[in-house]
C-alpha positions, 0 to 999 in steps of 0.5 A, spaced: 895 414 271 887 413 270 883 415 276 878 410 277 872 415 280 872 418 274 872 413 269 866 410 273 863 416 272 864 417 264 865 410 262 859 406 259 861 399 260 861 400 268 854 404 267 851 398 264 847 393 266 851 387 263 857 389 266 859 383 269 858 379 263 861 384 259 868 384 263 868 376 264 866 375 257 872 380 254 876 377 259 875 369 256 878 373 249 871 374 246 871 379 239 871 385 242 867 388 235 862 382 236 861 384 243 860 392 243 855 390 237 851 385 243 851 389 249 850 396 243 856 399 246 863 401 241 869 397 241 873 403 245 869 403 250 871 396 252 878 397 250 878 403 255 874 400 259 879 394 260 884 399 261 883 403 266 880 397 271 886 392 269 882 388 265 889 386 260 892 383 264 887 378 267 886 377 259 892 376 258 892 371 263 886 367 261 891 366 254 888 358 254 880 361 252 883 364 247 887 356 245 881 352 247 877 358 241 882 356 236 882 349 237 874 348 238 874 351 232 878 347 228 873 344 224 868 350 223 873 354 219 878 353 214 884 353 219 891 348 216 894 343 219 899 348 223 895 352 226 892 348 229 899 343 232 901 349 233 895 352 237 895 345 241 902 346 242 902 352 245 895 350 250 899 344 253 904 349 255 900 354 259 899 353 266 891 353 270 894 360 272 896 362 265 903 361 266 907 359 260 911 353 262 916 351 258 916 343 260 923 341 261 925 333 263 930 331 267 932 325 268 939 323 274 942 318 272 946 317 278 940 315 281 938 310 275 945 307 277 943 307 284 937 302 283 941 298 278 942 291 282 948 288 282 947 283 277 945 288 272 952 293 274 956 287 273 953 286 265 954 293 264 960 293 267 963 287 263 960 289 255 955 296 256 949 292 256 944 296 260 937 294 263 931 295 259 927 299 264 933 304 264 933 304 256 926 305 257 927 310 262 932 314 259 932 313 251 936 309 246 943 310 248 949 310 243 950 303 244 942 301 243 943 304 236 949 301 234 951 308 233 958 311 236 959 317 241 959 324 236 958 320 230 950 321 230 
């Protein structure tokens, strides 16, 4: 454990007059070297710095900075086609609280059944005819394609 009072009392990152700057700057995933040469401190002055007053953490929760950074700079740096996908990608799946959140859809197809009038049952019923709200809802299903059940 890394005693708070003592680290105060050494640290130069806490001793500066931009601190606060400095913090918030290397929270929103700023280049560490980039920022110790601005504010004319070393680099692991910041990293120990943002050890021992739990600074990681709150950077790590900001992974969204980082995204928006990499997807701004799409057109400024020879960045491929992937990268750039995948850094979107990645962006869309983290909450506002910097929580990854797999998005997963889940459709209850009972409960599309239940909304089917009795018109649209009896057709089903009688040739597998779905309505196209449900097919829109739901997707193609084996007998929209044509194609059979396992047979894909």
């Amino acid at each position: 454990m890394i005693s708070k009072g003592r680290h105060k009392a050494a640290c130069t990152i806490c001793k500066h007059p931009e601190r606060e700057e400095i913090e918030t700057e290397w929270c929103g995933w700023a280049n560490t070297s980039k920022l110790a040469k601005r504010y004319k401190v070393s680099r692991d002055s910041i990293y120990r710095h943002a050890a021992a007053m739990g600074l990681r953490e709150r950077r790590g929760k900001n992974l969204r900075a980082a995204l928006e950074r990499t997807i701004e700079r799409a057109e400024d740096v020879p960045v491929n086609a992937a990268a750039v996908v995948s850094a979107v990608q990645a962006y869309a799946k983290i909450n506002a609280q910097g929580a990854w959140v797999d998005r997963v859809e889940r459709i209850d197809l009972n409960g599309l059944f239940e909304r089917m009038t009795l018109g649209e049952l009896e057709e089903y019923a009688k040739d597998g005819t779905l309505p196209q709200w449900f097919t829109d809802i739901v997707g193609a299903t084996p007998s929209d394609s044509h194609e059979e059940p396992g047979n894909e």
